[in-house]
Structures are given as structure tokens and as C-alpha cells.
N, C-alpha and C positions, 0 to 999 in steps of 0.2 A: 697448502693443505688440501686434502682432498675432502669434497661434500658432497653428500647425497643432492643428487636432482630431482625434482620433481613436477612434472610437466602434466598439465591436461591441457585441452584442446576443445575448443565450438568452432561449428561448421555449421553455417548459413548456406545451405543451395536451394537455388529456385529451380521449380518443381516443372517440369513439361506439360505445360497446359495452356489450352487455345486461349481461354480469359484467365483475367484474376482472381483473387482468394474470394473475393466479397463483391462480384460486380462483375458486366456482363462485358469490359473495356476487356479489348483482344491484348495478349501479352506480347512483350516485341522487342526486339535490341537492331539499336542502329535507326532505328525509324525517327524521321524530324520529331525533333522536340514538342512535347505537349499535344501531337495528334493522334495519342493511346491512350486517353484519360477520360474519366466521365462526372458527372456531379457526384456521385456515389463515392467513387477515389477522391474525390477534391472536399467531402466530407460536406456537400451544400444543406442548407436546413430542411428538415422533413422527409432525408433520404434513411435510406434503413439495407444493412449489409444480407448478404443470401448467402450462407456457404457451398463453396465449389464443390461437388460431388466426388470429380476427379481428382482433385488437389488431395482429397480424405482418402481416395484410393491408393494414388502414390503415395502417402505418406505411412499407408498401411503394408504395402508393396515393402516399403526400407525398414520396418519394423520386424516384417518376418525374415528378412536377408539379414538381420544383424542381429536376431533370437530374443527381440525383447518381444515383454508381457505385452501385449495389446488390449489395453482399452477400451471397450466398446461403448463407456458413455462418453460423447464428442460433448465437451464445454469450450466456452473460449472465455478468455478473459481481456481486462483494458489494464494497461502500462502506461502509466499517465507519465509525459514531461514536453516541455514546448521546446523545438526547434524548426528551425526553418525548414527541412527537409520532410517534416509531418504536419500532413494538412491538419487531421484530424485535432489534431492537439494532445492523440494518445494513439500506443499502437495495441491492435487486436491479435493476440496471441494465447498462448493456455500454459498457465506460470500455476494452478493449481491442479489441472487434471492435464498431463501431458498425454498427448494418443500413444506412447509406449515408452516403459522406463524399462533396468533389470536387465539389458543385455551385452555383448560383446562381440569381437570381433578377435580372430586371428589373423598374427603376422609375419611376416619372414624376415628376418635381420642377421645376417653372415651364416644362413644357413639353421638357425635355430627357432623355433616356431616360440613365440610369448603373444597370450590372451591380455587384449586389452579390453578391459571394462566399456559398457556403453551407457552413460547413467541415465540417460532421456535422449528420446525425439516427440520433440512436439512443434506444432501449425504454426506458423503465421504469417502476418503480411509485410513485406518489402516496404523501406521509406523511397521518398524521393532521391535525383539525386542531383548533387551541386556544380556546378562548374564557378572554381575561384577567377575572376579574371580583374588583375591589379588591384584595386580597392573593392570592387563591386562581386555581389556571387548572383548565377543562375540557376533558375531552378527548373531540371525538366523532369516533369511528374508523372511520363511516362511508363518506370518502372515502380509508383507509388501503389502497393494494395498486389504486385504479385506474389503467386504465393511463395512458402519459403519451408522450408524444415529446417529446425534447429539442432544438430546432433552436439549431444553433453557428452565428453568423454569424462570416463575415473581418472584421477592424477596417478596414470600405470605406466607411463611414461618416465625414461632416464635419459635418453640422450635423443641429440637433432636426426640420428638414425631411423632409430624407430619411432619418434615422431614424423618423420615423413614415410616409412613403410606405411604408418598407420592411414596417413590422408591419401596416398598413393590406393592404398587396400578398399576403402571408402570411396575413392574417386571412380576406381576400376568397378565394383558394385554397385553403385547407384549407375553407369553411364551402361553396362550390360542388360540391367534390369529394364531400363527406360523409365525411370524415375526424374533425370536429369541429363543435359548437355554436357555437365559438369565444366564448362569451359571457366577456366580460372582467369584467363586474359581477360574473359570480357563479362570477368563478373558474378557470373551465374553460381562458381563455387569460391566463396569467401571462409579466411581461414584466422582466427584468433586464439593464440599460444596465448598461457598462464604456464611461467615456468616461478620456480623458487627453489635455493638451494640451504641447506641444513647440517651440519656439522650429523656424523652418524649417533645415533638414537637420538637423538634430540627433536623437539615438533618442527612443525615445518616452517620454514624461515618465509619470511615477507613475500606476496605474491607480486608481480611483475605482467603486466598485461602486452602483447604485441600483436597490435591489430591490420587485420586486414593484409594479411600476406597473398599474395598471386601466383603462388608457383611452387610446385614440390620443393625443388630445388633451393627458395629462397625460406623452406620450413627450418629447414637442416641448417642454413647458414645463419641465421638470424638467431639460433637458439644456441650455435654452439659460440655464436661473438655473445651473447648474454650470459653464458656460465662462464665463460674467460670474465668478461663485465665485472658481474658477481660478485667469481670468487676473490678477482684482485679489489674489490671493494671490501671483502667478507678478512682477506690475507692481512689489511692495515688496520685490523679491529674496528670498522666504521660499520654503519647498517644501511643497509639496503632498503632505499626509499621505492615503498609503494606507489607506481606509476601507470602510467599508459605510454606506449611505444611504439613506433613504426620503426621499419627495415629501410634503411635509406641503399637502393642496391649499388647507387656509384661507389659509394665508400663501406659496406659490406658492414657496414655500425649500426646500429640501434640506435634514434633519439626521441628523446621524451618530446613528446605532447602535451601531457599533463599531467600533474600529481594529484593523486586520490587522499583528498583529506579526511574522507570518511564517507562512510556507506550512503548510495545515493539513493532516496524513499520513493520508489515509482508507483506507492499508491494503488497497487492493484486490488482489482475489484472486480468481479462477474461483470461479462458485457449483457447489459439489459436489452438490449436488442439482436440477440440471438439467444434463443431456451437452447437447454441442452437437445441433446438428442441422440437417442438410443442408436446403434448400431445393429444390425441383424445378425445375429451370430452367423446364419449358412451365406451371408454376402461376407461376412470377413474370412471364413472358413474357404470359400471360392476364390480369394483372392489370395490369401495362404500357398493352397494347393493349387494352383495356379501359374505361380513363382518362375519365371523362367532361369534356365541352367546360371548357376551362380559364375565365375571366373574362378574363384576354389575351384571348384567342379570341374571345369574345363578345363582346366592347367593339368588336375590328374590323368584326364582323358585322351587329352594332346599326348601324355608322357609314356603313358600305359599302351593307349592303340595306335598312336602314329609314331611313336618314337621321336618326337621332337624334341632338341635339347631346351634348356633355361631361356637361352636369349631369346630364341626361337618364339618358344611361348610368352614369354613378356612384351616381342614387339606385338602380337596379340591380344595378351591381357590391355594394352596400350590401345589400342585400334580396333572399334570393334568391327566395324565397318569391313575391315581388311580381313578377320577373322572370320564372317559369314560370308566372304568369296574366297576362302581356303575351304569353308566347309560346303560348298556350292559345287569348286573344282572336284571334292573328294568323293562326290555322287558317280563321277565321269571316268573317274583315275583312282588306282592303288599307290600309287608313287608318290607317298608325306611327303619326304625329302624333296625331291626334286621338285614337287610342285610349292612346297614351301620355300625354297630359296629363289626359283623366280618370283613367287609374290613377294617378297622380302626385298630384293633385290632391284630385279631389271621393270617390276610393275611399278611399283613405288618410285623409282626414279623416273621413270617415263611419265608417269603422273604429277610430280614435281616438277619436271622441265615444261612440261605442257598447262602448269598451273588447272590439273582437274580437278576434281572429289572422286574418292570412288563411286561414290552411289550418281554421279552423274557419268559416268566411264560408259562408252556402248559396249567393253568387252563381257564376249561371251563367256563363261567358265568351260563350257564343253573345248570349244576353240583352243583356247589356252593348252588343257591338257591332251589335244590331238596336236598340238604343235609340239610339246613336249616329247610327244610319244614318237613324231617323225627326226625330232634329234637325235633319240635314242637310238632307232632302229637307223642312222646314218644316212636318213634320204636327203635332210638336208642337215648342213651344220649349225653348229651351236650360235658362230658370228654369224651364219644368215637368219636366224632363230634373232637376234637381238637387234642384229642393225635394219634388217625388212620387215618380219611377218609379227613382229612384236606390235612393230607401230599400226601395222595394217587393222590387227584383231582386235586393239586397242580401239579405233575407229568404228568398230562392226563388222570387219571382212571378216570372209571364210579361212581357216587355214589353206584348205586344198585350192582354193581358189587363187589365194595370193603365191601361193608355190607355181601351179601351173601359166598363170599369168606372166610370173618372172621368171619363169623355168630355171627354176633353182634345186631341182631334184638333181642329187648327187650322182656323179658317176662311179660306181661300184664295181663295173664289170672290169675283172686282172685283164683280160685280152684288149679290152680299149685303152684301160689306162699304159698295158706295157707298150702297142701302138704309138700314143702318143709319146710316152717317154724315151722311148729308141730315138724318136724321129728327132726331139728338143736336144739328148743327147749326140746326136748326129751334125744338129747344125752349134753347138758350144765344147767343141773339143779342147777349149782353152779350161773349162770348169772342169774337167776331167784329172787334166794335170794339175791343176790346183784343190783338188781333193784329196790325188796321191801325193798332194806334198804338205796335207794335213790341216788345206784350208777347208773348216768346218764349214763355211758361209756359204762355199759353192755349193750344197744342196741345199739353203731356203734360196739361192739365184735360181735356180733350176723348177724347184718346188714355184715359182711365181711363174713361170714359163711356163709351165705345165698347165697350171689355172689361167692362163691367157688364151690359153688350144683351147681349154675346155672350158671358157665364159665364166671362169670359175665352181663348177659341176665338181670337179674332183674330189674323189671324196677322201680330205688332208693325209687323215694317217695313214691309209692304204697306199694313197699316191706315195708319201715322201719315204713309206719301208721299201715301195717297190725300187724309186729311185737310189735309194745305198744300193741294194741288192743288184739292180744296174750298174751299177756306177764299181761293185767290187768286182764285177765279172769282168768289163773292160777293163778293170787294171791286174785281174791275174792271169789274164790272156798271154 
């Protein structure tokens, strides 16, 4: 039988800021265990929280990217329950005044745009985190107290599709804006499905929690083995027990964690050690208008003034890094295209074999599209374009430098190159007759001969039309 899906989605990312939500401990990933932390995070007696300025900036930064109402009285609230990974014994976040509810997002799914609801973003702080090892756990509290935004999606959601267009659309906006790393590997964008499915008009059937997903990829799989789940649960007339669930990726299944026997009371209450506090309407109104170009935005701009197709733009919208030295090169150069598929192509993979970043790369953009511009114009070729002056400019050199260096300026002129091709012709009169008897290969034999006189200078096409045309004139002699 077929049922209605029902899908929403929270999304935890930590926020790009030097310290934490409530204290003055620098934020960090990969840094030894427990040497990011301070009595403030560790919750010692007599300490008292300060809110992050920036943290409230960024989080006001994703509120106007995603069109919700903005808030401008800042409350926080306490989330009372004890685990080992909260020092405090409660987390500080805003479960009654969120910094912005009421907005949404659009998406692209086979071509067709669907507004997904955005119910809340609201503040708060990051727990510890665990390492299980055999019996025992560890606790480094290094990322304890960083900050976090919480994004509430509406249940607009129907299939693993557009549940990962969604966090895909979110990922790409928050990491443009500079709100976030968003890096999902290592944590920074954490993702928790609520799916449920429901026979049509009927309410919404049992919800279904699947926590802490890592990867676009594993949004879509993990939700579409939960509607198969489901509905062959829902198909034998049985019901669908309310749970919590992780994606286990070896085996591409969902398995329960735990069962939710009933609503769990976290006791919230106004943090008595932080008052509210009013926001300035022309500081929130500056950071509004302020907003930098959305990836919306850029996608149509890419499409309208540079011509570039879909993929083009997505490896893009993916990379922004890679996207602000396409628009570096395009100060230098009018040529989208071609300057877009060597950054696509032969940058990026030179960058991957030499394990760089781009923002650590010494290439110049100007360089870049005067190397482009000398392939064009046939001074040099395209394989010396990739296999020398790529790696050079990559490094720092000049184009013109590494050209005249390796004297790889192409030879262009008909009277040298037919020179030299008489003379190659002169000394392989065996490849002559082997062309008049329709062996193809004796002109790339001939063509490498030629580039052997000429250190490789020749400049290919010209060279290898002049040798047919050679090569038909000795046989209708």
C-alpha cells in the first residue's frame, strides 16, 4: 500500500567563532583532549556565563538567509537532565524565546522548486563529547559550551530526496554566508530525521527519530530504508513503535537505540544568570543588509552572465573556496567556460595529487588566465598547458616565465614547419608508402618526428594538416 511521508528535520551546527557560547575557552576541533576548556565550561561554583556577541551575530546572519522573523529580545533558557557528557547538569539554550521562528527555504528536486517551512532557529551550547572504549567512556570537554544553532524544519518533507536537497540547500548557505564550516565529517553540521508514515488523509502516524546522520548522502538512504521499514511494518497490520535510531552505513539499515516511552520533562526554566537583553534594531538591521550574495543568488548569476551549465554551478555551490578563485580569475578573463573547466578539472586535480587547500595554493588567478589565453592563441599547447606550466603557476611562477624558461613557445610559422617536414619526410620514405597503402599511423609516426626537430614547439594541428598535405603531394607525383 502506499502512505503518505512525513519527514522533518533539526540541524545542529556550530557556529564560526574564536571562543565559546558563554566563556572566553577558544573553540577547536582535533586539539588534545580537555586543553579547550575552562571552569566556566566545566560549570565550577561561583562562575557565571557572558554571551558571545558573535555567536548572536551568526545566528542572526542564518535567520535572515532563511526569512525568518527576528527576535530582537535575546533570552536563554536551562534544559535540565544529567548526563555524562553535561557538565553543567543542564544545557543553556532558548526553548521559549527562539532568535527567529516563521521562515523557509527553497529547493530543487528533478527540476522542480518546493518551499520547505523553517519553524525555529534558536542559540545554544554544544555538550561534551564521549569516546566508548570497551567497558569504560571518555570524556573530552573540549567541545563543551560551543556555540550551536538549532534549525526546526516543518514536516514539508516526503521523500530521502528532498530531505537531502533540503540539508544539502542549508549546508551550501550557512558555509557561503560564513556562519559555519559546516563540515559534517567532523561534526560541526549534525543532522536528526523525524520521519512517520500515514495511510492518505488520515493523522500522522508514529514518529520515528534517526539521529545524528553525517553526510548528505547517508540523509537519503537512511530515510528511504525507514519508509520501506515502515511500511512493510504498516503492510502486516502491526504499528510502528516510537523510537530513536541510528543509520548503521555498513549494512545501509537503521537500528534502534531506544524506545521512547513517553515524553521526556527537561524542566525548562529562564537561565537566572543571564537577563534578557534587548537587541538594537540598526545593529540587527546592519547585519540584515549586510548579508553576503546567497548561493540562490549565485547559481542565477553563474547561469545568466557566465553561461555556466548545472554541474558546473553545483561543483561551486559545493566549494566555496573554488568559487571565489573562478570569480578572482574572471577580473583577469572573459572566458566562463574555459576558465571554468580548468578550475574544475586540471586545478582540482593537481590539488588532490599534491594534497593542498585552495586557500593555501600560491596560484595566481591573473597567471592562470594568461596561460589560458596563450593556449588559445596556439603559443603553447594545451598538453604543455597541463603537464608544465600548470604545475609551475600552481607553485607561484609566472606563466611567461615558465614558457620562456622551457621554451615551449609553439612553432607557428608554414615555412619552418614545411622545412622541417620535407626533410623528416626525406629521411622515412618507408612511411610514405605505408600511407599510400592506407596505413593511418604513419602520420602520428611522422607527427612525433617532427616534434623531435622541433623539441616539441610544433604547433600539432598545423604541423600534422601540413604533413597529409605533404604526404598527398608525394603520392600524386
Amino acid at each position: 500500500m502506499n502512505y503518505e511521508v512525513v519527514i522533518g528535520i533539526e540541524i545542529h551546527c556550530e557556529l564560526k567563532t574564536k571562543t565559546k557560547m558563554f566563556s572566553g575557552s577558544p573553540t577547536s576541533f582535533n586539539e588534545p583532549a580537555n586543553t579547550c576548556v575552562n571552569e566556566i565550561d566545566l560549570a565550577f561554583p561561583g562562575t557565571l556565563p557572558t554571551v558571545n556577541k558573535e555567536a548572536v551575530r551568526k545566528g542572526i546572519m542564518a535567520c535572515a538567509a532563511f526569512n525568518l522573523e527576528i527576535d530582537t529580545l535575546l533570552k536563554f533558557d536551562r534544559k535540565n537532565y544529567y548526563y555524562s557528557d553535561l557538565p553543567k547538569g543542564f544545557q543553556i539554550t532558548q526553548q521559549f524565546h527562539p532568535l527567529g521562528k516563521n521562515g523557509y527555504v527553497d529547493i530543487e528536486v528533478d527540476g522542480n522548486t518546493k518551499r520547505i517551512g523553517i519553524n525555529r532557529i534558536h542559540l545554544e551550547e554544544d555538550t561534551a563529547k564521549q569516546f566508548h572504549i570497551d567497558d569504560e567512556t571518555l570524556i573530552d570537554f573540549n567541545r563543551a559550551g560551543t556555540p550551536l544553532i538549532e534549525i526546526v524544519s516543518d514536516p514539508d518533507m516526503s521523500s530521502g530526496s528532498e530531505a537531502s536537497a533540503y540539508v544539502e540547500t542549508l549546508r551550501q548557505t550557512l558555509l557561503y554566508i560564513g556562519v559555519s564550516d559546516v563540515k559534517m565529517e567532523e561534526g560541526s553540521m549534525r543532522c536528526d530525521v523525524n520521519i512517520s508514515l500515514n495511510k492518505p488523509n488520515e493523522p500522522y502516524g508514529t514518529k520515528v527519530e534517526i539521529k545524528n546522520l553525517n553526510s548528505i548522502s547517508n540523509v537519503a538512504r537512511a530515510i528511504d530504508y525507514e519508509i520501506k521499514r515502515q511500511s512493510e511494518i504498516l503492510d502486516k497490520g502491526e504499528k510502528v513503535i516510537s523510537s530513536t535510531r541510528r543509520f548503521d552505513e555498513s549494512s545501509r539499515t537503521t537500528i534502534e537505540m531506544r524506545r521512547k516511552e513517553g515524553g521526556v520533562d527537561y524542566k525548562f526554566f529562564p537561565d537566572p544568570n543571564i537577563v534578557p537583553i534587548r537587541l538594537s534594531d540598526d545593529w540587527v538591521k546592519e547585519i540584515v543588509n549586510s548579508l553576503p550574495e546567497l548561493p540562490s543568488e549565485r547559481k542565477k548569476r553563474y547561469k545568466n552572465d557566465y553561461g555556466l551549465n548545472d554541474n558546473e554551478i553545483n561543483v561551486y555551490l559545493g566549494n566555496r573556496d573554488l568559487a571565489e578563485l573562478f570569480e578572482e580569475c574572471m577580473k583577469y578573463g572573459d572566458k566562463a567556460r574555459s576558465i571554468s573547466n580548468w578550475l574544475i578539472t586540471d586545478v582540482l586535480a593537481w590539488l588532490s595529487k599534491n594534497n593542498v587547500e585552495i586557500k593555501n595554493s600560491e596560484l595566481k588567478p591573473k597567471e592562470l588566465v594568461r596561460m589560458i589565453e596563450l593556449i588559445e592563441e596556439k603559443v603553447i599547447s594545451s598538453t604543455q598547458g597541463k603537464d608544465i606550466v600548470l604545475d609551475g603557476i600552481m607553485k607561484g611562477e609566472l606563466t611567461e616565465d615558465i614558457i620562456n624558461e622551457k621554451g615551449l613557445k609553439q612553432v607557428s610559422d608554414e615555412g619552418m614547419l614545411l622545412e622541417v617536414i620535407n626533410k623528416v619526410l626525406d629521411e622515412q620514405p618507408q612511411s610514405i608508402v605505408d600511407y599510400a597503402n592506407g596505413k593511418d599511423r604513419a602520420v602520428k609516426f611522422l607527427m612525433g618526428q617532427v616534434m623531435k626537430k622541433t623539441r616539441g614547439q610544433a604547433n600539432p594541428s598545423l604541423a600534422n594538416k601540413l604533413i597529409v598535405e605533404e604526404l598527398a603531394k608525394r603520392i600524386n607525383k
